[in-house]
N, C-alpha and C positions, 0 to 999 in steps of 0.2 A: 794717426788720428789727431795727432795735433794739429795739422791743418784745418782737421772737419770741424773746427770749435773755434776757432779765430774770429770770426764776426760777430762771433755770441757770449761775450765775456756776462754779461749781465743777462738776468729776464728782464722781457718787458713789463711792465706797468704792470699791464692788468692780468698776466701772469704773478706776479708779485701778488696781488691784492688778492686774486685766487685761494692762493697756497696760502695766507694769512686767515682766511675769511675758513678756509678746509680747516686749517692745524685751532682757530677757537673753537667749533662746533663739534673738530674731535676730542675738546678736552671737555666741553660742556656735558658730550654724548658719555664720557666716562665716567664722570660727577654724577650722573643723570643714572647710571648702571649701576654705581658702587651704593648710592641710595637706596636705591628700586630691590638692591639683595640685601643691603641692613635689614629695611622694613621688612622685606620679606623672610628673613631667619628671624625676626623677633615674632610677627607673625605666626609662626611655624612653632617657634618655642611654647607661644603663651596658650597654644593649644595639650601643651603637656600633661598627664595628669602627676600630683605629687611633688610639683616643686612648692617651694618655701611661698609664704603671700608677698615678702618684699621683692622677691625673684618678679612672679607678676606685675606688682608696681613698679619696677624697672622697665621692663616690657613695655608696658602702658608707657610711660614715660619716654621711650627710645620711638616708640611710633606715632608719639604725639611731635615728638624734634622731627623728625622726618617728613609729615604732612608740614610742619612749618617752613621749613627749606624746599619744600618743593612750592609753597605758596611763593616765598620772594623768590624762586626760580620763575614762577609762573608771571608774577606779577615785573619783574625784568623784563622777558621775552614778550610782553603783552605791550613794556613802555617801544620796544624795538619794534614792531610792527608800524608800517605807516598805514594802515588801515585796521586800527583794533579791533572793530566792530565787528566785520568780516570775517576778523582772525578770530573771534571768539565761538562763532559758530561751526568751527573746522570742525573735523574729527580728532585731527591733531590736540588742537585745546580742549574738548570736550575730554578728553580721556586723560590730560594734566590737571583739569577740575576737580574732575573724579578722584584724580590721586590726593587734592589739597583737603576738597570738604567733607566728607562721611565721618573720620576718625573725632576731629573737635568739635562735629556738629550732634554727634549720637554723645560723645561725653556734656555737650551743655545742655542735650534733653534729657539727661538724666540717666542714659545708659551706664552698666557698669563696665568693668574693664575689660573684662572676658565678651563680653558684647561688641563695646569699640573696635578693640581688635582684632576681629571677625573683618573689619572692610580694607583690611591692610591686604587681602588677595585681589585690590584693584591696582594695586603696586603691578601684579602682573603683565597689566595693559601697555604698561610703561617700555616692558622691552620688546611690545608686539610695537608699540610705534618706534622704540628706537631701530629695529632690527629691517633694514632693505628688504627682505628677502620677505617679509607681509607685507610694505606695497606691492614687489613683485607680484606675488600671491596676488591681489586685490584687481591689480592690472589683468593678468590673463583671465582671473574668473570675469571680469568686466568684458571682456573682451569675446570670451567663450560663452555668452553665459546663456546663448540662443542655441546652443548642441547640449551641454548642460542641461539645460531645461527639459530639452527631447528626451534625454535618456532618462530625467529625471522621472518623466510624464512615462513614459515606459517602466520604470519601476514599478510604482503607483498602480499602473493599471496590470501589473504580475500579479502583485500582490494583491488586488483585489477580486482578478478569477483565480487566485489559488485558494481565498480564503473563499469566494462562494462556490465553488467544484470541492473543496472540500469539507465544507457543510453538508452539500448535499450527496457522498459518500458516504460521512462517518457519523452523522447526527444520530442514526438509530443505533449504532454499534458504542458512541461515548458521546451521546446526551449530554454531558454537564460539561464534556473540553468542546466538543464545534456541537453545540446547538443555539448556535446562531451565527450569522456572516462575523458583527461584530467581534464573537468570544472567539472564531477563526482568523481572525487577524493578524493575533498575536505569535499563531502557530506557520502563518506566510509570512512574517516579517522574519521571525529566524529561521526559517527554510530558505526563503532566499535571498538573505544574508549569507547562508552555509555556517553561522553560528550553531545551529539547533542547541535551546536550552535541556531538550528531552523532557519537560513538563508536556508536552502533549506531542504526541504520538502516534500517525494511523496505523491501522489494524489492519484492514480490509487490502488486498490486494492492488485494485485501484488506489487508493490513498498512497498505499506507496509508492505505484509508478507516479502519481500527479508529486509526490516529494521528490521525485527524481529528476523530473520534468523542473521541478523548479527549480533546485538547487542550479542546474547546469543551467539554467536562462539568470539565473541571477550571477555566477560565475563572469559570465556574458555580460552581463550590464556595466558590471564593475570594473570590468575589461574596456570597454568603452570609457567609461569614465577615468580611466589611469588613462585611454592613451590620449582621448582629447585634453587633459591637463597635462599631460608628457609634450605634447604637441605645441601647447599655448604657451610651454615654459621654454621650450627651445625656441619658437618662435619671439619669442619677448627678448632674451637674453639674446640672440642676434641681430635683434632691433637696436639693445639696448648700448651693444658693441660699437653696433654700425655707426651712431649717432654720437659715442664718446669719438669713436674714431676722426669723423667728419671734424668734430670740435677742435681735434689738434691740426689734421690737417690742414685745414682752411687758412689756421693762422701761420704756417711754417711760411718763409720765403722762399724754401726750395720749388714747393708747388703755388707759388702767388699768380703766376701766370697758366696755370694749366684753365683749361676749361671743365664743366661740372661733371662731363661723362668721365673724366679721367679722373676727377677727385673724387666721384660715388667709384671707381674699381678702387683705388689707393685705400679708400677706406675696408673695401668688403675684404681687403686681402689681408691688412693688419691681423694678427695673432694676439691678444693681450698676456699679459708676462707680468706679472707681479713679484717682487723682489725685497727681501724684509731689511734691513737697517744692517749693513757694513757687510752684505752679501757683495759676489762680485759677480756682474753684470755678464763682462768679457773680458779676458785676459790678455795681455800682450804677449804676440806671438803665437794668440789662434787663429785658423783661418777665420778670412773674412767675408762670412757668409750671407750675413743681415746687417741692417740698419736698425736703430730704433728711436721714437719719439715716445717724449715724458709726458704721462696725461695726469700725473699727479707725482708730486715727493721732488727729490735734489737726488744727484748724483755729482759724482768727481771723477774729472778725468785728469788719471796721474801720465803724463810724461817727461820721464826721467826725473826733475826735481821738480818739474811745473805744477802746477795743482789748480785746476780751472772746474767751478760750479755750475753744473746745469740744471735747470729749475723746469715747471713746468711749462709745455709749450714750443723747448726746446728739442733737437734732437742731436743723435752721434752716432759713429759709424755709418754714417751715406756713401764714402770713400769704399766700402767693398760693395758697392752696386755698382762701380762705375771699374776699380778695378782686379778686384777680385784678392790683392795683397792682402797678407797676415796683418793682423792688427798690432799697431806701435803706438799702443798706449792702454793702461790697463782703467777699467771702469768700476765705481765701486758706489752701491748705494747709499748715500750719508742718512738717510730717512727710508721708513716705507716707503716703497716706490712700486707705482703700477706706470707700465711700460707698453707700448703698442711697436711689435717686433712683425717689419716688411723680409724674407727672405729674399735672398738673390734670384732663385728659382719661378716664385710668384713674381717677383720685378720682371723676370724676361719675357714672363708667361704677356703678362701686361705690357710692356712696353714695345711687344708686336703686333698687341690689341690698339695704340695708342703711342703713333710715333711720337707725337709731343711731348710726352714722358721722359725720353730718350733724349730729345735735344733739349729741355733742362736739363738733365743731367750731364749729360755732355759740355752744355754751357757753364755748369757750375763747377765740374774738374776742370778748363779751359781756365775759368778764370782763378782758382785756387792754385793751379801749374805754373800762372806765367811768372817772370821774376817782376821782383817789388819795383816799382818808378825809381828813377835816378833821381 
């Protein structure tokens, strides 16, 4: 494997700026966490009953430092935007606003302490924006949100011949729980849920099968609704893949020549592989099965006493696609490292899909084989 790394002693540029531009925003996003759970354990506290009153003014004091740090956070992130204006009306800043101004705004109208510190559970919002996985969420439901709506609009209308079908069975039997669609409502929304709070109850025989009826159609709905978000999530996150994939690929030299039908398979075959800080990658002296390219983090490849950095952008181990030898060098992550891992298996599948594939590759051991110029 020392060969497979010879051209790439360095990252490129804008690989570089990358991996700088990633490692501030994840020390920003930790700053931004460790905050967001101060406020909110003080928060939490000052809700106690029985502690001391300077215990509370502490409190008050610890969540008033907090909205302040998150103002010159805000007001930082506001000077780095090149369109403030815009940026101010995001959601993203809306919900950092939120976290600066309720707490010093309710204390200079004159709230007390116990009051202010009631809007320290807008702190909350903070890890809903720092956390991927609610854009994710945001995305699919944006995405789904016309089968969503159907199923939704089918709820809605269960629940409203449950509660007027059982009006008009159980109104003369219990007058005061369904004697009326409205006072019925309450009694279809936990039936078909399948919560039942057991505050109301049919009697009558019909009543209970329309309970039965319900419950298994609201089963049903809910079921719908997991598998169209089941569906939208898998579908995102294979989007989500495909497109970090593409990003490294495009830039590698190995594929600079291929054309885009074989850089959309190179991409959909990729595996993502994530790897934590001084894990090892691959061993010397395992087979050599896959390749992989770095879509984020540094790794080191050791041979024998050599020690050579790869950064993102880069990759290692290409040399067992082409010829299948044990690996002779061992790979270790210096950083978190997310890793897009092509097997040998999926390379053949593809490179019968896609002779061109092959003859880079071919081309690229040709030229790594020959002996150096005189």
């Amino acid at each position: 494997m020392a060969g497979e790394v010879d051209s790439r002693l360095e990252a490129p540029d804008g690989a570089r700026v990358r991996s700088s531009d990633a490692w501030l925003k994840g020390r920003e996003t930790t700053g931004e966490s460790v905050l967001a759970a101060i406020g909110l354990v003080a928060f939490l506290a000052g809700t106690l009953p029985g502690l001391w009153p300077s215990a509370y003014r502490g409190l008050t004091i610890v969540c008033v430092v907090v909205a302040l740090l998150f103002l010159v956070q805000y007001v930082l992130r506001l000077r780095r935007e090149p369109k403030p204006l815009e940026w101010m009306v995001t959601g993203p800043a809306i919900i950092d606003l939120l976290a600066v101004l309720p707490i010093p705004l309710a204390l200079l109208f004159g709230a007390d302490g116990e009051t202010a510190r009631l809007f320290g559970v807008l702190w909350a919002l903070k890890l809903i924006r720092m956390n991927a996985a609610f854009a994710l969420l945001g995305r699919v439901l944006q995405n789904e949100r016309q089968s969503l709506m159907s199923v939704t609009t089918a709820f809605f209308v269960v629940v409203l011949f449950a509660a007027t079908l059982a009006f008009v069975l159980e109104r003369k039997e219990q007058p005061e729980a369904f004697g009326s669609v409205p006072a019925s409502l309450w009694w279809a929304v936990t039936t078909v849920t399948t919560t039942g709070y057991g505050d109301k109850i049919p009697v009558t025989f019909a009543g209970r099968a329309l309970a039965g009826i319900v419950m298994v159609a609201g089963i049903g709905l809910f079921a719908l609704w997991a598998g169209i978000l089941a569906s939208g999530f898998a579908h995102e996150l294979r989007r989500r893949e495909f497109l970090e994939s593409w990003d490294v690929v495009v830039r590698l030299p190995l594929f600079r020549n291929l054309g885009a039908p074989a850089l959309a398979e190179v991409a959909r075959l990729l595996k993502v592989q994530n790897s934590g800080r001084g894990s090892t990658v691959v061993r010397q002296g395992q087979p050599g099965d896959s390749m992989f390219f770095i879509a984020d983090g540094e790794v080191e490849v050791q041979a024998g006493a050599a020690r050579i950095r790869l950064r993102s952008g880069q990759f290692f181990g290409e040399m067992a696609l082409i010829s299948g030898t044990p690996r002779n060098a061992t790979v270790v992550a210096v950083t978190p490292t997310r890793l897009l891992r092509l097997d040998v298996v999926d390379f053949r599948e593809l490179a019968a899909r896609q002779p061109e594939l092959l003859q880079v590759i071919e081309a690229e051991n040709a030229r790594r084989t020959a002996p150096p110029a005189r």
